[in-house]
N, C-alpha and C positions, 0 to 999 in steps of 0.2 A: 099197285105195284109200281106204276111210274113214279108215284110220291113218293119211294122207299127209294129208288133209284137218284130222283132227284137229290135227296139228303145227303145220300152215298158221295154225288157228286159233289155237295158243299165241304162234306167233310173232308175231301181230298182235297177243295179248292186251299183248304185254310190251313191243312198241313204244311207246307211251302212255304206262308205266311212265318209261319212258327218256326219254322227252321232257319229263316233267314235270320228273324229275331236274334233268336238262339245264338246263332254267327257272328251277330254285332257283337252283341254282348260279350262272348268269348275274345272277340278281338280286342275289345275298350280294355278289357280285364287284363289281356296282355300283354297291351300295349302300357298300360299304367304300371307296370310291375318292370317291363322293361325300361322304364323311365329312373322309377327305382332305385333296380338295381344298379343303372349306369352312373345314377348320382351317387350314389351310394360308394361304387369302383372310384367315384372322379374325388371325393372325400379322401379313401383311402389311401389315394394314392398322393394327395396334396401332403397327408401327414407322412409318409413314407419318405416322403420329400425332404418334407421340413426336418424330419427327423436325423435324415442323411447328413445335411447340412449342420444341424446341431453341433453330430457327432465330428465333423469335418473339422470346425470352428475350434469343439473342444480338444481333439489333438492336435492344430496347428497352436494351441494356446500353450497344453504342455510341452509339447515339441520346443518351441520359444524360451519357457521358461527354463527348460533344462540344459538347452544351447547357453541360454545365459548363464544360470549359477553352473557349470560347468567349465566354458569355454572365456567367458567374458571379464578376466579380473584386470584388479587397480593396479596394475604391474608398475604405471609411467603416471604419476600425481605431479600436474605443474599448476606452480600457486602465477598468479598472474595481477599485476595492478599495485603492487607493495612498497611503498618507498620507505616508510617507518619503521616495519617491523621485517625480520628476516623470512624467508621464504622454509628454512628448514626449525623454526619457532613456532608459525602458522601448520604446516605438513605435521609436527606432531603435535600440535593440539586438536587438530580434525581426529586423530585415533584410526586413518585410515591406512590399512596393511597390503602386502602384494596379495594377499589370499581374499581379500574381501571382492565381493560380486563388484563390477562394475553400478548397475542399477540400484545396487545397495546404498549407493552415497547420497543421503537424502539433505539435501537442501535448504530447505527449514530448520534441520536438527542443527547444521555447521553455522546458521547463520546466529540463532540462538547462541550459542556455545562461542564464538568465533567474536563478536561482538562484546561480550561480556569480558573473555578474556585479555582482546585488543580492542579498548575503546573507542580508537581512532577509527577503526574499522567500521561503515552506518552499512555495510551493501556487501551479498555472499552472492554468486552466481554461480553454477554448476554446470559446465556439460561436461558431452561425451564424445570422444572418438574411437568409435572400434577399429578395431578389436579390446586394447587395453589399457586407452587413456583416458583421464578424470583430469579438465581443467577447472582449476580454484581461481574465478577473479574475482579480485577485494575489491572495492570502490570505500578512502579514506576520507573523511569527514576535516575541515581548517577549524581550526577556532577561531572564532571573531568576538566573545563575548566574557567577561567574566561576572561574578557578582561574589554576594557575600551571606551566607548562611550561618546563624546562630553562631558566629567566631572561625568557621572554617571558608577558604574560598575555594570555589568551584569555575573551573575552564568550562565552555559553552559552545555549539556550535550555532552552526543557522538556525537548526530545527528544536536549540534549547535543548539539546544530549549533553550530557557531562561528560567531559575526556578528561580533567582529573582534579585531583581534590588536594590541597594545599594548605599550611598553616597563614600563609601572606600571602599578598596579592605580588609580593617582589619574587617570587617566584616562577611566578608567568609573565612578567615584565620585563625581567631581566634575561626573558631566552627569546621573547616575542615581541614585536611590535605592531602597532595598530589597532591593537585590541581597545574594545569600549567596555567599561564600569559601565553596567547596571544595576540600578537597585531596586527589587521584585518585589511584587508581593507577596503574602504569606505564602506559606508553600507546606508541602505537604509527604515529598518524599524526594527526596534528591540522593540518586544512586550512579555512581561511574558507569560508564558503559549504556544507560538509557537515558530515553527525555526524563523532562520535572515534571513530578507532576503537584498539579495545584486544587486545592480542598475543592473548587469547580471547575469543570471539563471547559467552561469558554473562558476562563483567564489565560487557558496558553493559548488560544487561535488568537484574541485579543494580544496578546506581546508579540506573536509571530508577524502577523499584521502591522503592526506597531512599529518594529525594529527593521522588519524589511522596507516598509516605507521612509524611515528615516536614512537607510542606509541608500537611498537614492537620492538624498537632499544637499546640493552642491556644498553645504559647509559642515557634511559631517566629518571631517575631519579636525574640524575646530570644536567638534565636543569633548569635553572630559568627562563627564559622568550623563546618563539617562537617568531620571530618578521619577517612577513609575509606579511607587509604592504606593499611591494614592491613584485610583483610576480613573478620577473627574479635577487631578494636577497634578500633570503631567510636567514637571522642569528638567531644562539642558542646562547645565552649566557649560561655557563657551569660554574660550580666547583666555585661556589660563587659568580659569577663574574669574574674571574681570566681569562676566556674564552671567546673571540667569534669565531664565528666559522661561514666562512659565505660559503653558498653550492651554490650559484647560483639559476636556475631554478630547475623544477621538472622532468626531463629528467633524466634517470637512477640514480633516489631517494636513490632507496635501497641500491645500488652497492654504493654509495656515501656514505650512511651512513656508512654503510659498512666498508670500509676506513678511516671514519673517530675515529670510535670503535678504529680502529687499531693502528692508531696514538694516540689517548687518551692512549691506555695503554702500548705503547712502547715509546713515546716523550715528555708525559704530566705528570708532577707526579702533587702532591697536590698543591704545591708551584709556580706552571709552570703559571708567567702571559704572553699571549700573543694570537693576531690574526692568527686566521689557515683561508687558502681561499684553496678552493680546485672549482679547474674547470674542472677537470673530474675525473671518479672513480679511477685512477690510478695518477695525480699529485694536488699537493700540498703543497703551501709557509705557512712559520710558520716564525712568524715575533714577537719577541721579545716584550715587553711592559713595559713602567715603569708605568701605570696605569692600574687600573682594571676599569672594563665597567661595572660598574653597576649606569652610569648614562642612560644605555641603558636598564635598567631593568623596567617592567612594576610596578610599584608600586601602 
């Protein structure tokens, strides 16, 4: 009988045991649930969020858009920068009306279009001032260059753009001065209103190069024609004709030029006919002439 009791007793000792158990366990369980589900709320509520926001972004966008094609028109178009061409020749050839959106006047499209039609014209810039104004400013392109394509001559800018196309070169001589005869190399499409272009992509960096370093050269002035048609001889003709002058290629340009400055005003007086070759910055044959080269001049 005490053995029986004693058991009794175990078995209650470990009841307790088990219940506490019991209790963790239930706790862990929902404790991990309530983990959960607060991540789970904290989710929910991040996309709630975001979603709000979405929708916020998306009607201040339509809100915007409607304000403008509504309220925002071309009423006041001022052209701006024009000394060539009229301001109300440029306004209609933009095609732009008082009924057109402000935001509608697209930039690219007037600069294309605007270019083409006024050569002169290299630069379109567009703002805006609201409520209902659209400025137009042009930036107009000088000609400094002429040359001569299969029988027709074409006006030039800095950047080798054609501003207009001519049966003679007296043409653009006779409205302009200063312009320099060049004669190019093959070419490949020459259209008013854009650059040349040339059968390779580095023949025009190569004349741009070319012509803007010449045009820093203290005796450009005393050139008559560039003749460039050959890429490895390069000649100036100088001082009326009286001069050619041939440099070779484009390999130290400047330093050549350079030298050649020097010889013009210490070997060449006004009277001086004759051929100078120089093949590098430091030599140089000058070769006497009973004729002058102006069958070599672009006319």
């Amino acid at each position: 009988m005490r053995k029986l009791r004693f058991d009794d007793e175990e078995e209650e000792a470990r009841e307790p045991l088990e219940t506490e158990e019991s209790v963790s366990a239930a706790e862990i369980i929902s404790n991990d649930s309530f983990e959960r589900l607060r991540a789970r709320n904290k989710r929910r509520s991040t996309e709630e969020i975001l979603l709000v926001v979405g929708l916020v972004f998306f009607l201040v966008a339509v809100l915007a858009f409607l304000c403008g094609y509504l309220f925002f028109k071309a009423k006041d178009v001022r052209i701006e920068g024009n000394s060539l061409y009229d301001s109300a020749s440029i306004l209609t050839e933009t095609g732009i009306t008082p009924e057109d959106n402000l935001f509608s006047v697209n930039e690219s499209v007037l600069q294309a279009k605007l270019t083409v039609t006024f050569p002169y014209i290299r630069k379109v810039t567009v703002t805006r001032k609201l409520p209902t104004t659209v400025i137009i400013r042009v930036e107009e392109d000088s000609p400094l260059y002429y040359t001569e394509i299969m029988g027709d001559y074409f006006l030039l800018s800095s950047s080798l753009r054609v501003l207009e196309r001519a049966k003679s070169a007296e043409e653009f001589t006779s409205r302009m001065s200063g312009l320099l005869p060049v004669k190019i190399p093959e070419i490949k499409r020459a259209v008013v209103g854009t650059e040349l272009v040339f059968p390779r992509n580095a023949t025009y960096r190569y004349l741009i190069d070319l012509l803007s370093t010449l045009e820093r050269a203290p005796f450009y002035a005393r050139i008559g024609t560039v003749d460039v048609s050959e890429k490895f001889n390069i000649r100036l003709i100088l001082n009326d004709a009286k001069l050619c002058a041939s440099i070779g290629g484009t390999e130290d340009l400047e330093a050549k030029l350079s030298f050649l400055g020097k010889i013009l005003a210490t070997q060449c007086d006004e009277n001086t006919v004759a051929s100078i070759h120089i093949k590098k910055a430091e030599t140089a044959y000058i070769t006497k002439s009973d004729h002058d080269f102006s069958d070599q001049l672009l006319k």
